[in-house]
N, C-alpha and C positions, 0 to 999 in steps of 0.2 A: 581179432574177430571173435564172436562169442556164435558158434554155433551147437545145433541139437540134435541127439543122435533119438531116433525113436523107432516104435518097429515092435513084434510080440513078444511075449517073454520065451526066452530062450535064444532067441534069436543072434543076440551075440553083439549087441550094443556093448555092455562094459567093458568084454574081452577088446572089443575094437577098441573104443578109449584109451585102454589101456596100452594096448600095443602101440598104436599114434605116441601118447605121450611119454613112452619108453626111449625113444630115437628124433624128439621134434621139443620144440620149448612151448608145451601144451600143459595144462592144466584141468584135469578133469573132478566136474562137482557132481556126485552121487544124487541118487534120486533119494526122495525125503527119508522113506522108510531107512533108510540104510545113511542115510547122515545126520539124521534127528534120533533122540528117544520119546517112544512117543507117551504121555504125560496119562495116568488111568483115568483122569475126568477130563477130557479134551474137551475143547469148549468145539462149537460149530462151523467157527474159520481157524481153526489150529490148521490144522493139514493148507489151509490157502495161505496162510498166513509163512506158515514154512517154503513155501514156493515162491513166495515175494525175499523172502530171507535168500533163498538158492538164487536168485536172480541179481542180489547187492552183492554178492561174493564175486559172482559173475564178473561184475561192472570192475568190482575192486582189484581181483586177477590177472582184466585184461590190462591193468597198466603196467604186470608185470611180465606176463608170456605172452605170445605170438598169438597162440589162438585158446580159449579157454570152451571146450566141451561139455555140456548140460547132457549127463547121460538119465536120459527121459525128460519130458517137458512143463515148462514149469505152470503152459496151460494145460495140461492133464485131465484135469477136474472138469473140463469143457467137454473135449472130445470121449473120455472115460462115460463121464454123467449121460452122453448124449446116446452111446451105444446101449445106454441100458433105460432110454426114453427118462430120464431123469428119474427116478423111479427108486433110486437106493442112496442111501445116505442122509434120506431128507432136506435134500438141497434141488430146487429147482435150478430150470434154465437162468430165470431173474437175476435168484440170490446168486449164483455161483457170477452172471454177467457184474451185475452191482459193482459187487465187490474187486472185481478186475478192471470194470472200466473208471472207479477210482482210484485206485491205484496206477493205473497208465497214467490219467489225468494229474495225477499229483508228483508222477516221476519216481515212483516206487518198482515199477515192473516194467518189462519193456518186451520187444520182440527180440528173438534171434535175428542174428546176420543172414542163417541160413539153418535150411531145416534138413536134414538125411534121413529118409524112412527102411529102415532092412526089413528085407520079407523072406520068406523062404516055406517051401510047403509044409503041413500038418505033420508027416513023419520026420522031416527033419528038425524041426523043433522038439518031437517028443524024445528024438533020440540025444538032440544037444541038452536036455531036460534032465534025462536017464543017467546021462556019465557028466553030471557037472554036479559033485560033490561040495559044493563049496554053497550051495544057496537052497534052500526049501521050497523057493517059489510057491506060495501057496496059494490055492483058485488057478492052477495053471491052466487047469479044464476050462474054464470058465473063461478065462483071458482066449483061449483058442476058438469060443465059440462067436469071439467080438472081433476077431482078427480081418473078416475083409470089410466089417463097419468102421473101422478103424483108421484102416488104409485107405479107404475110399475119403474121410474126412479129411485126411491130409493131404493126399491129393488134387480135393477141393480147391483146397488154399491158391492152387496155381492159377485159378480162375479170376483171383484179385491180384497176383501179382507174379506174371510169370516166371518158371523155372525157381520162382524161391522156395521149392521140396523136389527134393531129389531123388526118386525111389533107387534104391539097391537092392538085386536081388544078392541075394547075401551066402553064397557057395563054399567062401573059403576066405578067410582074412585079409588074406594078400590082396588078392581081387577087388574085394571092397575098400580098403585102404588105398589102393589104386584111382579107385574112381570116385574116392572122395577128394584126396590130393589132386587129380583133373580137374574138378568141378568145383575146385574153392576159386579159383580165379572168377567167376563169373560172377561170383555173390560180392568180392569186391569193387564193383563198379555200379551196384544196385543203387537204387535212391533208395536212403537212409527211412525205413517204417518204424524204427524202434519205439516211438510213443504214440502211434498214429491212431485215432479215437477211430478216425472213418474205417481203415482197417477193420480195427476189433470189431467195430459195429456192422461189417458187412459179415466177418464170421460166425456174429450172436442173428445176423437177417437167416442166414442160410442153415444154421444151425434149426431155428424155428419151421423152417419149410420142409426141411427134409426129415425124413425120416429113416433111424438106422436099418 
């Protein structure tokens, strides 16, 4: 299974990964920033174009572990672009759709199996922020000020396909490693959305109507 762990920064997505694939034959693929270098004249679909790359590694992994982890999502660029009314990066709703619904279409990029969202409130973030030596998080302010646009968008998703995002409120490792190991049985008996156009195009309908 090729599932995706999402949720604010800090929150404790990679530490989960990681502990998962510590004791399980799991396989975990870093978000761009942190498994790409990124290039000083990036062209305008660098950064998408690395998300479709994390997605073929995906496909490639799960023929050899059990379950392969997307820690952050390799649609990003959607729900990211959307929290900020498309408005940064110079990439509209369009361009960023285009460019995915070709790729779906041509079998380059696909859906997860299954989506896991962690949440957890404003001061425990700041404080899993404050003693987590190990990463700079930079715009951490800013990712906090998008955090229940964010959630609310993946949430959404349930409305085209029930129970495939699973919120976690996200207290303690154990706990949520718990109730992702419960909750994977259910995502395997889902009918298979992995290149589904109508999908994506009811996410880019709903994307359009709402507003973060």
């Amino acid at each position: 299974m090729i599932i995706c762990f999402e949720g604010a920064s800090a929150v404790g997505k990679t530490t989960t990964s990681n502990e998962i694939s510590k004791s399980t034959n799991t396989y975990v693929i870093p978000e761009v920033n942190l498994l790409f270098n990124r290039p000083k004249a990036e062209s305008n679909i660098w950064y998408l174009e690395r998300q479709v790359e994390r997605w073929q590694i995906a496909k490639e992994k799960s023929k050899s572990y059990d379950t392969v982890i997307l820690d952050g999502d390799i649609f990003q660029p959607l729900s990211y672009n959307w929290c900020f009314d498309f408005k940064i990066y110079n990439q509209s709703l369009d361009f960023i759709a285009d460019f995915y619904r070709t790729e779906i279409k041509n079998g380059r990029i696909g859906f997860p199996d299954k989506y896991f969202y962690l949440y957890t409130d404003t001061h425990s973030l700041r404080y899993r922020k404050d003693n987590d030596t190990t990463r700079q998080r930079r715009n951490f302010d800013t990712h906090l000020e998008i955090a229940k646009p964010h959630q609310r968008f993946y949430e959404a998703l349930n409305n085209f396909v029930p129970d495939y995002v699973h919120s976690i409120e996200a207290k303690n490792i154990e706990e949520t490693i718990t109730s992702i190991t419960t909750n994977l049985t259910s995502a395997s008996s889902r009918l298979d959305i992995s290149y589904s156009l109508e999908f994506f195009d009811c996410i880019v309908t709903w994307l359009r109507k709402n507003k973060a």
